[in-house]
MIVEX-380219 format. One record per residue: residue in one letter; x, y, z of N, C-alpha, C, CB in turn. Coordinates in Angstrom, 2 decimals. Glycine has a CB too. Example, Ala and Ser with C-alpha at 12.3 -4.5 7.8 and 13.67 -1.06 7.14 Angstrom:
BEGIN
R resn nc1 nc2 nc3 cac1 cac2 cac3 cc1 cc2 cc3 cbc1 cbc2 cbc3
R a 13.19 -5.69 7.80 12.30 -4.50 7.80 13.20 -3.30 7.80 11.31 -4.47 9.05
R s 12.85 -2.25 7.08 13.67 -1.06 7.14 12.90 0.03 7.87 14.08 -0.60 5.72
END
This chain:
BEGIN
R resn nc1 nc2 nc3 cac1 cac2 cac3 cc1 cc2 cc3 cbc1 cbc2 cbc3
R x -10.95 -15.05 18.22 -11.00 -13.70 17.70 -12.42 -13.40 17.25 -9.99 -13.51 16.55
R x -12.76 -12.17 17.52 -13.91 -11.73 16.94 -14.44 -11.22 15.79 -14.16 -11.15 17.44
R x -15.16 -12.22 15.16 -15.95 -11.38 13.75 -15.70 -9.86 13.65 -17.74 -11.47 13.81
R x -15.52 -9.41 12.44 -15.00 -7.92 12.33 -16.25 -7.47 11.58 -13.40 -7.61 11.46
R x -16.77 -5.92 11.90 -18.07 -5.49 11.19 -18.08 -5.71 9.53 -18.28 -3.88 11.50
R x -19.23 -6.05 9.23 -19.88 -6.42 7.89 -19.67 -5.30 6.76 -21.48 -6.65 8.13
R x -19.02 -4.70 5.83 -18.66 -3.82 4.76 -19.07 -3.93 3.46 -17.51 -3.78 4.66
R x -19.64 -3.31 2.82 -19.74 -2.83 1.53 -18.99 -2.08 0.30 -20.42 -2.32 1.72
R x -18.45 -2.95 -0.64 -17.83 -2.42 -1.60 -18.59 -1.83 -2.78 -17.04 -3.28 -1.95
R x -18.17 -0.99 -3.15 -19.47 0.46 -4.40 -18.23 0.81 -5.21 -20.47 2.61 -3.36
R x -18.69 0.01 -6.79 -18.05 0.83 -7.94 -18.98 0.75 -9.23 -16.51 0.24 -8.31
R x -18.63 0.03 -10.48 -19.58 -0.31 -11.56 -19.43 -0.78 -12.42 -20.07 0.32 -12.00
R x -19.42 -2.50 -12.21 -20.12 -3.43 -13.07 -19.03 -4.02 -13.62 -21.11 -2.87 -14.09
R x -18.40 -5.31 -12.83 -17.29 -6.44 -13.72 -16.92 -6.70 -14.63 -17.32 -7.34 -13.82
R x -15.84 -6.04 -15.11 -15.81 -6.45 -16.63 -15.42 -7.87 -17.28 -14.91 -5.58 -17.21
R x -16.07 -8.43 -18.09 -14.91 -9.75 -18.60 -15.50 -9.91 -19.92 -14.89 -11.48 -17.61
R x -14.86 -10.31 -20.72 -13.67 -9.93 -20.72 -13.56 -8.16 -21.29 -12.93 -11.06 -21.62
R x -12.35 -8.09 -20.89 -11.97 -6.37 -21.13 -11.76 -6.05 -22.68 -10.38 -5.87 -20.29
R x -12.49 -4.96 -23.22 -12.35 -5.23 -24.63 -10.91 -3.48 -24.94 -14.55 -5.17 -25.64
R x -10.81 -3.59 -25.89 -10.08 -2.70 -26.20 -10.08 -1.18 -25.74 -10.17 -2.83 -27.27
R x -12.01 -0.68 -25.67 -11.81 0.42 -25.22 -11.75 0.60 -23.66 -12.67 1.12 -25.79
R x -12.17 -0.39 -23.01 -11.88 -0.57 -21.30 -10.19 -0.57 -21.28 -12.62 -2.35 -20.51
R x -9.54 -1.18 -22.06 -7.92 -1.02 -21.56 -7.92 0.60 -21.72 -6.51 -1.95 -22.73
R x -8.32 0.79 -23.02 -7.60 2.29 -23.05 -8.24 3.14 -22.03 -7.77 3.09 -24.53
R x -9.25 3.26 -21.22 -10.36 3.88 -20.19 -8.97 3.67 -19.09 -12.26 2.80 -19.85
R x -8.92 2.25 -18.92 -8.11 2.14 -17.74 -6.53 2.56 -17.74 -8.22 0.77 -17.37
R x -5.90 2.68 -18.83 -4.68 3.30 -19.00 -5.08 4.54 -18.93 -3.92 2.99 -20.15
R x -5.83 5.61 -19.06 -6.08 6.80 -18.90 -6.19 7.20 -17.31 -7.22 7.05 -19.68
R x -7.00 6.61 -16.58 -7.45 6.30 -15.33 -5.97 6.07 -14.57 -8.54 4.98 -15.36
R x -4.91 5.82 -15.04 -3.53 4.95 -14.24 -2.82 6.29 -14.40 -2.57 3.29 -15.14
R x -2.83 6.74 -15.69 -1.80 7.89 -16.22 -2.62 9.16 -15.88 -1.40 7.80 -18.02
R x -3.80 9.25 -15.06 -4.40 10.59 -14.54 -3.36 11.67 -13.06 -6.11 9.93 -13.85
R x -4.57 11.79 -12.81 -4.04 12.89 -11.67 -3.88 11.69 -10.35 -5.46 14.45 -11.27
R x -3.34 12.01 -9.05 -3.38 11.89 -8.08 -4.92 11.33 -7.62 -2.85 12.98 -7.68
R x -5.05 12.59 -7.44 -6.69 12.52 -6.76 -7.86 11.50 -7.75 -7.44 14.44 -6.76
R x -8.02 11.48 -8.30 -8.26 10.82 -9.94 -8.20 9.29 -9.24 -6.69 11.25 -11.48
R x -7.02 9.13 -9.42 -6.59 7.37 -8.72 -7.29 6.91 -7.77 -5.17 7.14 -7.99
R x -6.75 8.12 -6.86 -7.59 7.57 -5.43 -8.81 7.96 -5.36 -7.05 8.02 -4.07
R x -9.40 8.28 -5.69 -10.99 7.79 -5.98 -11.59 6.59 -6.84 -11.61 8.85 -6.62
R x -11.15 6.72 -7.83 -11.03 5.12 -8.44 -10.78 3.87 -7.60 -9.86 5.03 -9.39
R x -9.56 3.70 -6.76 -9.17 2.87 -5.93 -10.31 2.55 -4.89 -7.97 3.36 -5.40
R x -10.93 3.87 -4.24 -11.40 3.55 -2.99 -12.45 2.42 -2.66 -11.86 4.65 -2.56
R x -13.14 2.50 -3.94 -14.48 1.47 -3.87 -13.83 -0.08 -3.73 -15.57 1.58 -5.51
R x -12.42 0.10 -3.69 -11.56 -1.47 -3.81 -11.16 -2.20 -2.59 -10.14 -1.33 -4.53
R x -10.73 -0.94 -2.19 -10.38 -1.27 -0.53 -10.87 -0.89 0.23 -9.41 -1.04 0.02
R x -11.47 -1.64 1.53 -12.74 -1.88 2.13 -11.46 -2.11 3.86 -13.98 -3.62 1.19
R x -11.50 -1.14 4.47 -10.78 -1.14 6.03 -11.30 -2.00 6.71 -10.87 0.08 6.90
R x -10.68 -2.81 7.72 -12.00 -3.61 8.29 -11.32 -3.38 10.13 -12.17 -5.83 7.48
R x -12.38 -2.98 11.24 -11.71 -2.80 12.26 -12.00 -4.15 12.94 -12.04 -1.53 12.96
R x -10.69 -4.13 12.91 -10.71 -5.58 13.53 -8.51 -5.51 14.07 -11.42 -7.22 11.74
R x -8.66 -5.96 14.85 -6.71 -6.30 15.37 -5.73 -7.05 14.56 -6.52 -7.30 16.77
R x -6.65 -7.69 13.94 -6.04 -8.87 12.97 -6.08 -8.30 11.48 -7.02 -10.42 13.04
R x -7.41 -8.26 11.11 -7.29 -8.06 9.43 -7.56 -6.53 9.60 -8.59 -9.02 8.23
R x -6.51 -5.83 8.92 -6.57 -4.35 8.72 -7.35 -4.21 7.60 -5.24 -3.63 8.54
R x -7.26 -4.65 6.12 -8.52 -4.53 4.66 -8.10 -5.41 3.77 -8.67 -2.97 3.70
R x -9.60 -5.30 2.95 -9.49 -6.31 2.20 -9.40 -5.37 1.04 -10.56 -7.43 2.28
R x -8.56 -6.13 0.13 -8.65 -5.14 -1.39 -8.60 -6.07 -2.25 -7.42 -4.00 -1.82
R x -9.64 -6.02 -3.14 -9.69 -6.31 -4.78 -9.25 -5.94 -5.88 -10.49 -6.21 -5.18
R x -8.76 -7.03 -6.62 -8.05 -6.29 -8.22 -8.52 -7.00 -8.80 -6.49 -6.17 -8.71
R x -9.37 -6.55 -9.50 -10.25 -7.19 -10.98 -8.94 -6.90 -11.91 -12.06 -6.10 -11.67
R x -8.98 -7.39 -13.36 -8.68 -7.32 -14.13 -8.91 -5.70 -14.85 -9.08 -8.37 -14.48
R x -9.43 -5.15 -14.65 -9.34 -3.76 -15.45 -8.84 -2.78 -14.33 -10.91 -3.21 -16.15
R x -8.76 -3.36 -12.76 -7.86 -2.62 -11.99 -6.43 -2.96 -12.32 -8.13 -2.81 -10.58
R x -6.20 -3.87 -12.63 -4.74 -4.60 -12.62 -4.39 -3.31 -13.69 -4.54 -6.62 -13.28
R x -5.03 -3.03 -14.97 -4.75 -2.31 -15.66 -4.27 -1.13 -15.26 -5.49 -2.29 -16.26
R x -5.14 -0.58 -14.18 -5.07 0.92 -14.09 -3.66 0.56 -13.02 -6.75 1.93 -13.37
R x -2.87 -0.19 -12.12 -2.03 -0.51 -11.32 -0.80 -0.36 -12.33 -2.32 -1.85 -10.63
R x -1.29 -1.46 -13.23 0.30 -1.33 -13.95 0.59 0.06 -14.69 0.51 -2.55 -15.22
R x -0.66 0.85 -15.21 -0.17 1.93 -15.84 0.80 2.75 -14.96 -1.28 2.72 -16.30
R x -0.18 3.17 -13.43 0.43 3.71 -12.51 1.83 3.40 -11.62 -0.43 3.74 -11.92
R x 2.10 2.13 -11.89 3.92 1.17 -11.87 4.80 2.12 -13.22 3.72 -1.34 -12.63
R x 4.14 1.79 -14.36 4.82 2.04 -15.22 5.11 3.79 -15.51 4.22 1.26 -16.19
R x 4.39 4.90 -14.72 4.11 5.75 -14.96 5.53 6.15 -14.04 2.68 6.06 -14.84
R x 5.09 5.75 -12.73 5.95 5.94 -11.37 7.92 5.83 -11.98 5.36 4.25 -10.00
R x 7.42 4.26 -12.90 9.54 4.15 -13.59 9.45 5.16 -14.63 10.32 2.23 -14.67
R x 8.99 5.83 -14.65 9.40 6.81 -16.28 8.94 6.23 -17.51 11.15 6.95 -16.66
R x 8.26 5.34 -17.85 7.81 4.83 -18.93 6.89 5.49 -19.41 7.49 3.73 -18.84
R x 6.52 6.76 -20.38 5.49 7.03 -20.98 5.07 6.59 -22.20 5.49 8.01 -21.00
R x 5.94 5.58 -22.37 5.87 4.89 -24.25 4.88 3.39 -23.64 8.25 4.21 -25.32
R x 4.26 2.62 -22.96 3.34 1.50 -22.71 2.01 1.58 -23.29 3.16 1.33 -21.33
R x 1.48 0.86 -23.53 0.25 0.82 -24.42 -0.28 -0.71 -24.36 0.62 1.31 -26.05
R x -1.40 -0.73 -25.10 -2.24 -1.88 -24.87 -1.50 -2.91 -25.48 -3.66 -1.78 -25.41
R x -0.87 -3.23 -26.13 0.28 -4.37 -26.28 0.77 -4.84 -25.04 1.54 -3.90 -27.04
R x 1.65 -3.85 -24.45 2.37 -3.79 -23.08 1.47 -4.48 -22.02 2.69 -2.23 -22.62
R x 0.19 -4.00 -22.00 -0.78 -4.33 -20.94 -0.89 -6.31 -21.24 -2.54 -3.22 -21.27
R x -1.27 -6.22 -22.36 -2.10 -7.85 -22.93 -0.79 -8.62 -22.26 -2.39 -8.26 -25.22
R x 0.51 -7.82 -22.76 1.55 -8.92 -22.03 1.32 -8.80 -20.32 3.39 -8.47 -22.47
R x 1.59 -7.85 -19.90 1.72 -7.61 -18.51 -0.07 -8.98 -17.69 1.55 -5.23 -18.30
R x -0.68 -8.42 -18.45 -1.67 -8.84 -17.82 -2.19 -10.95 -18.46 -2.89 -7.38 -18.21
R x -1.81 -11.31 -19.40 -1.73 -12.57 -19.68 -1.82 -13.63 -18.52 -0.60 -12.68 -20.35
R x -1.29 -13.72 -17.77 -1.45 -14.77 -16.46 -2.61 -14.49 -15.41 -0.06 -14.74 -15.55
R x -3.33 -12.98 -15.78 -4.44 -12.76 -14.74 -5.77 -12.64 -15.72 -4.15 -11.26 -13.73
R x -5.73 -13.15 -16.64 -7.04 -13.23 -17.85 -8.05 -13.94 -16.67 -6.68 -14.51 -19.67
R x -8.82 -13.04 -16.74 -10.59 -14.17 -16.39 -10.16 -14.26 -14.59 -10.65 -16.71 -17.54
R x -9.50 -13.29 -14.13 -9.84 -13.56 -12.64 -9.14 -12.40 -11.78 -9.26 -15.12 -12.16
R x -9.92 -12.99 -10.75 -10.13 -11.55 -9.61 -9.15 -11.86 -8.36 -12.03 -11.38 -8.85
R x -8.65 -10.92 -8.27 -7.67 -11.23 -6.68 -7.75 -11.28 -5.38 -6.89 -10.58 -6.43
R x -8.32 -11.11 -4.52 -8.54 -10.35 -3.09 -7.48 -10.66 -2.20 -9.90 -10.75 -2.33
R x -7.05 -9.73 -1.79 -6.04 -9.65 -0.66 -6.19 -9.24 0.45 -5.16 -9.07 -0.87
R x -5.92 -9.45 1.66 -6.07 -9.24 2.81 -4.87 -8.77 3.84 -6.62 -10.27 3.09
R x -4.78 -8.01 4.24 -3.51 -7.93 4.65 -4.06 -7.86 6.40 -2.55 -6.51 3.85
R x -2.91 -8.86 7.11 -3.42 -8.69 8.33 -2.19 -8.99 9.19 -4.67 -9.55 8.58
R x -2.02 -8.09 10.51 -1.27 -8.11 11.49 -0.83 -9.22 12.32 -1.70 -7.40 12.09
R x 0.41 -9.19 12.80 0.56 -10.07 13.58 1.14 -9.63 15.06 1.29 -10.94 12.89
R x 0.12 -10.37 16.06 1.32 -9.63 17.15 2.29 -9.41 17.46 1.48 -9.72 17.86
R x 3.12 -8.12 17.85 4.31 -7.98 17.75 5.10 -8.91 18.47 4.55 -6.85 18.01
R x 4.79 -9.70 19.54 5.60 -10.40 20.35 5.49 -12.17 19.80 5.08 -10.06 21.98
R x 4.73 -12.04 18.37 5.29 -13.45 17.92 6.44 -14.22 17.84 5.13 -13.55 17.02
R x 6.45 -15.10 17.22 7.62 -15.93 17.38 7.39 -16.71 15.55 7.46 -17.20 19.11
R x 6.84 -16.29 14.64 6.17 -17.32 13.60 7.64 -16.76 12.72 4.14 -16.99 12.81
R x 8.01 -17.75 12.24 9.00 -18.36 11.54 8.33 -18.29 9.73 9.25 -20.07 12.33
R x 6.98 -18.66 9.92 6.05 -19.03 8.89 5.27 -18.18 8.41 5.34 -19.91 9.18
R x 4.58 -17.60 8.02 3.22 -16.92 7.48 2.03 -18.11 7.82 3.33 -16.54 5.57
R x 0.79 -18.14 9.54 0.21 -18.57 10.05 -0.56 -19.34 8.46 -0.34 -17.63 11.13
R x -1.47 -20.17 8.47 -2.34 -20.74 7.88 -3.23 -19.57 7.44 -2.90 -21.78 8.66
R x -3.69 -18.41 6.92 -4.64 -17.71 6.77 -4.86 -18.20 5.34 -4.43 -16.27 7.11
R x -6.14 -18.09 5.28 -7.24 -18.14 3.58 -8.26 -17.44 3.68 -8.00 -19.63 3.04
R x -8.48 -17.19 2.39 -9.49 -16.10 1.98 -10.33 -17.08 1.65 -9.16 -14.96 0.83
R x -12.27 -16.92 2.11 -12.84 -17.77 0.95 -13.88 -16.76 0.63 -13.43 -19.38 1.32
R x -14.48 -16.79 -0.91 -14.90 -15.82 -1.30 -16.92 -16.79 -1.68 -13.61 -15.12 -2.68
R x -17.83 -16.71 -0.76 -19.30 -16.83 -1.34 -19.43 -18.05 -0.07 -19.57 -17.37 -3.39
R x -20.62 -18.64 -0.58 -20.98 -19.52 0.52 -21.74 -20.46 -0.45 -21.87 -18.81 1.85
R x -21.57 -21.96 -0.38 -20.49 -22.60 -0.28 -19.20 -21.87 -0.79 -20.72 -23.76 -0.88
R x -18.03 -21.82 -0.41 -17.10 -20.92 -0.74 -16.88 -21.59 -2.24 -15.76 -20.82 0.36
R x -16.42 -20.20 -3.33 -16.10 -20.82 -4.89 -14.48 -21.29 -4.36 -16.18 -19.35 -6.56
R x -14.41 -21.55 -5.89 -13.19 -22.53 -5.71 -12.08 -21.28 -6.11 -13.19 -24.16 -6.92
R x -10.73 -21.59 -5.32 -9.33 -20.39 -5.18 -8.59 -21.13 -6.57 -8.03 -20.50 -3.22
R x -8.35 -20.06 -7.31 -7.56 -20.66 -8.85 -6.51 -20.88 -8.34 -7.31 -19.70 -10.26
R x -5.82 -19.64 -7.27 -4.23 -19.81 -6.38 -4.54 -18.82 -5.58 -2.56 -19.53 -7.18
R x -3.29 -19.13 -4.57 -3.27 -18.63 -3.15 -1.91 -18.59 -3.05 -3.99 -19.50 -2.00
R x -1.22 -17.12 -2.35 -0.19 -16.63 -1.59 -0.12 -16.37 -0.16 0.07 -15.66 -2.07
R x 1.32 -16.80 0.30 1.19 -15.52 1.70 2.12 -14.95 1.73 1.04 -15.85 3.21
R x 2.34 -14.28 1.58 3.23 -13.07 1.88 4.03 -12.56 2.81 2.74 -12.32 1.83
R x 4.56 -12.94 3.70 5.20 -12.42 4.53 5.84 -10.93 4.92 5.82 -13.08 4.42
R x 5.80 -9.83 5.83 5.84 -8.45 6.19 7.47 -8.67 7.17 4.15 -7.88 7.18
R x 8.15 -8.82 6.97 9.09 -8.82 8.36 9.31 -7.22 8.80 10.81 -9.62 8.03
R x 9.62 -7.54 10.03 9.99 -6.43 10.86 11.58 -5.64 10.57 9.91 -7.05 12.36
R x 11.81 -4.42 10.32 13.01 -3.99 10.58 13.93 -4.24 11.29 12.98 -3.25 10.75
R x 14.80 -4.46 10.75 16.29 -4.74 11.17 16.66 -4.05 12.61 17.33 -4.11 9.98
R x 16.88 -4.53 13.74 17.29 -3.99 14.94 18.51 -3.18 15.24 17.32 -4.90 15.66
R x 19.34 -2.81 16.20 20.22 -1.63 15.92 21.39 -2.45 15.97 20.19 -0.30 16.96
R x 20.86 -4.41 17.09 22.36 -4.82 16.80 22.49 -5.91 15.76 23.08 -5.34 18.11
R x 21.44 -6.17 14.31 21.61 -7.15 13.80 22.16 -6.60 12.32 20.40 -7.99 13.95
R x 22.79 -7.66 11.92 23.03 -8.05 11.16 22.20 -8.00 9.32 23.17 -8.92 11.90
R x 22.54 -7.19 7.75 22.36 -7.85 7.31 22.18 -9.17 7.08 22.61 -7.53 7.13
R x 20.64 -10.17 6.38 19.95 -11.42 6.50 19.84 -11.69 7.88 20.59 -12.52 5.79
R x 19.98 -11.09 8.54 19.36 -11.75 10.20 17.38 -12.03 9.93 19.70 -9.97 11.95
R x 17.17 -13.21 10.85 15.52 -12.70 10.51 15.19 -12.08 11.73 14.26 -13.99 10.15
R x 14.03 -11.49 11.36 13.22 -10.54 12.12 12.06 -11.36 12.24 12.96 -9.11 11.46
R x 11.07 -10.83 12.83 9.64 -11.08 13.24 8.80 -10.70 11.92 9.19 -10.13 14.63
R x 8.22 -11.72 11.54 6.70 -11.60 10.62 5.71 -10.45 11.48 5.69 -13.44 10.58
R x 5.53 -9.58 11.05 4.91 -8.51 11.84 3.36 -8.35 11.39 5.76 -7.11 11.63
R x 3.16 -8.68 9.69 2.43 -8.68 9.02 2.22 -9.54 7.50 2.47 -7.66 9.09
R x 1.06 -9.65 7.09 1.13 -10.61 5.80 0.09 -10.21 5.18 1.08 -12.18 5.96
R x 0.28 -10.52 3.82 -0.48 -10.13 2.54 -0.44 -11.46 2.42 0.10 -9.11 1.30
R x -2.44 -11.80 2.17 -2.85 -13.16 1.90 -3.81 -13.09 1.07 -3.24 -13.92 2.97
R x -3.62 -13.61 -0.06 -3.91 -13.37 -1.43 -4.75 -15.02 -2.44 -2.16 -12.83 -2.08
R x -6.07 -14.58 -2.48 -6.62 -15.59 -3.26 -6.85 -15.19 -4.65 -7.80 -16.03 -2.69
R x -6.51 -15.86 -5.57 -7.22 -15.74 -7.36 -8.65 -16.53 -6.75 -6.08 -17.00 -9.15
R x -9.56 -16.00 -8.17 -10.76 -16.42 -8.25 -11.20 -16.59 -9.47 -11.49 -15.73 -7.65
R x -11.99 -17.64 -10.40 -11.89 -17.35 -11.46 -13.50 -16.33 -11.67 -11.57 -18.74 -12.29
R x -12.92 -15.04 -12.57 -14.27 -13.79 -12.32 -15.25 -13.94 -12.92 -14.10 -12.38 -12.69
R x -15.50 -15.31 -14.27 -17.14 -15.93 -14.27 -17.70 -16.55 -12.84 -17.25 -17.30 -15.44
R x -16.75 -16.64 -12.22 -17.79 -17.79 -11.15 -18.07 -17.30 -10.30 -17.36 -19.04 -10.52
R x -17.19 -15.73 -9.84 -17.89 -14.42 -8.98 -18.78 -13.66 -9.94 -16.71 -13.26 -8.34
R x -19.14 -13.70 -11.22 -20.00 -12.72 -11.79 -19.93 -11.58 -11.28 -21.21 -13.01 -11.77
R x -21.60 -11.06 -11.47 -22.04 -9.88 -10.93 -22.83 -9.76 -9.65 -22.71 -9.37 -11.83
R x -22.27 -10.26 -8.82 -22.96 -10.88 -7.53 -22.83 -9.86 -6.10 -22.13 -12.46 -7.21
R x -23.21 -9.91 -5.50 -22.99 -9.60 -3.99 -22.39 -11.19 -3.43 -24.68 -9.03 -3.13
R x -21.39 -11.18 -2.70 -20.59 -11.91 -2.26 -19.56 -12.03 -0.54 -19.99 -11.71 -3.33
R x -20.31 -13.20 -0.08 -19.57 -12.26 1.47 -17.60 -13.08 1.04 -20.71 -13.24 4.01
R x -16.95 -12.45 1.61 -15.44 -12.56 1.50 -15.09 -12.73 3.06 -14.66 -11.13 0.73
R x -14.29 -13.88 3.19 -14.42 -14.07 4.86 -12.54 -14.72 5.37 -16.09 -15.68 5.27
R x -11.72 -14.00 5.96 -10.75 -14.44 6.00 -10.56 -15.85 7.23 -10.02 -13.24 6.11
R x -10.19 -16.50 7.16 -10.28 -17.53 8.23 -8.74 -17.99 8.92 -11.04 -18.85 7.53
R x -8.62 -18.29 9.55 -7.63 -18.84 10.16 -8.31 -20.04 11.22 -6.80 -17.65 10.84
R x -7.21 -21.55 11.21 -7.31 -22.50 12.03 -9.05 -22.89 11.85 -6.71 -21.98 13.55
R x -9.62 -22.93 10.82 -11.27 -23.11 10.49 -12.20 -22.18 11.09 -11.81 -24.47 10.96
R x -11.90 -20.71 11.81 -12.64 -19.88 12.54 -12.12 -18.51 11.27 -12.14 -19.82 14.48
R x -13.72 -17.71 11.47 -13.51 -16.40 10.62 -13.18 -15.46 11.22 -14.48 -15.92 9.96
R x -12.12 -14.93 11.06 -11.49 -13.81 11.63 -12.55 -12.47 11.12 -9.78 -13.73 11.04
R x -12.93 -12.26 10.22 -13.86 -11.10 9.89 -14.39 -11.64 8.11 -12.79 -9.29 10.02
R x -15.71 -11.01 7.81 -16.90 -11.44 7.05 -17.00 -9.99 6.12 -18.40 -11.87 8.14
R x -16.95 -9.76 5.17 -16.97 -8.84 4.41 -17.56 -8.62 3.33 -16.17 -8.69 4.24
R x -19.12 -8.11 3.23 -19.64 -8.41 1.72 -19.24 -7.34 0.97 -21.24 -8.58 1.52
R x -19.13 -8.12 -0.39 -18.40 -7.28 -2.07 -19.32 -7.44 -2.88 -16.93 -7.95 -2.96
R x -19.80 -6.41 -3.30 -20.60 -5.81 -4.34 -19.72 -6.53 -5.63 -20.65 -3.94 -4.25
R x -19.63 -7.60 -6.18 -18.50 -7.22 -7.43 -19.46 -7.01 -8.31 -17.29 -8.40 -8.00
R x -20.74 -6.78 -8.34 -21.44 -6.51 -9.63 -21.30 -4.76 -9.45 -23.25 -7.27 -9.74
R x -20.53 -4.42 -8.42 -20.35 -2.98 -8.52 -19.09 -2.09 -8.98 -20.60 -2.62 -7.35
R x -17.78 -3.35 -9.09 -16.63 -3.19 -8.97 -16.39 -3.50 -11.06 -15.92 -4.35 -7.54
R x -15.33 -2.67 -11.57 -15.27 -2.62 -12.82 -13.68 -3.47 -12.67 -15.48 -0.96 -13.53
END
C-alpha cells in the first residue's frame, strides 16, 4: 500500500495539566452552538486520502472535555460540572489519544481486527494502551440476529503519555504487518 499525503494539524498549545479555568473554557465550548463545535473539532481531525486510512483524530485531554460535555448535553443532562468532568475524565489524566479509523475491503474474510498500530514520533514514543475496534457490516436481508458480518472497518486507537508528546511537531504513522500505510505530521504544540 501506498504512503498517504503528509498533513498538518492547526489549533493552540497542549494543555497539561488542565487547570480549573480550561475545564470551565471547555465545558462552555461542548455546551455551545453547533457551528461553534465544529470548528473547534476541525484542527483535530486531519482526512487522509488514502483507501485504507480514511483520518486520523486526536483527543487531548481538554478535548475529551469538550466531547463529554457534548455526550452529556446530547442525554439531557444540563446539571454536569467540573466535578462530573474530574470523574469522567480520571483514567485519561496526562495523555493524548489518536485514532485512526481505517477501511477494510469489502470482500474480506477477517474474523479479527488486522494487526494495525499507531506510532506517534521517530524513534516512535512509547503507547500507554492500544485498542481495535472493530466496524461490522449490517445485517443482510437473510440473517439472523448475532449472525457475524464482515469487519468492514476499525477504529485503532493509541494512548500516549502528553509530557512525552509535549509541544512538538510530531509525524503519526499508522502501520500494518511493519509497512506504513500513511505518515501524518501533528502540530500538538498547536492542539489545546
Amino acid at each position: 500500500m501506498r504512503i498517504g499525503l503528509i498533513h498538518c494539524v492547526i489549533a493552540a498549545g497542549l494543555l497539561m495539566p488542565l487547570k480549573d479555568a480550561d475545564v470551565e473554557r471547555a465545558l462552555r465550548i461542548g455546551r455551545g452552538f453547533d457551528q461553534d463545535r465544529a470548528r473547534f473539532h476541525k484542527p483535530y481531525i486531519v482526512a487522509i486520502n488514502d483507501a485504507t486510512v480514511e483520518q486520523i483524530e486526536i483527543v487531548t485531554e481538554f478535548r475529551r472535555v469538550v466531547l463529554f460535555a457534548e455526550d452529556r448535553i446530547r442525554q439531557g443532562d444540563h446539571m454536569f460540572g467540573p466535578r462530573q468532568v474530574d470523574t469522567a475524565l480520571r483514567q485519561w489524566r496526562g495523555r493524548v489519544t489518536v485514532i485512526a479509523r481505517v477501511r477494510l475491503h469489502p470482500l474480506n474474510t477477517y474474523v479479527m481486527v488486522p494487526e494495525f498500530r499507531i506510532a506517534v514520533g521517530e524513534p516512535p514514543l512509547k503507547t500507554v494502551d492500544a485498542r481495535r475496534t472493530p466496524v461490522n457490516a449490517a445485517l443482510g436481508p437473510n440473517q439472523m440476529p448475532g449472525d457475524r458480518t464482515a469487519i468492514v472497518a476499525a477504529f485503532i486507537e493509541a494512548d500516549l503519555d502528553a509530557a512525552a508528546i509535549g509541544q512538538t511537531l510530531l509525524p503519526v504513522r499508522v502501520i500494518l504487518d511493519g509497512k506504513d500505510l500513511t505518515r501524518t505530521m501533528v502540530d500538538f504544540g498547536r492542539l489545546e
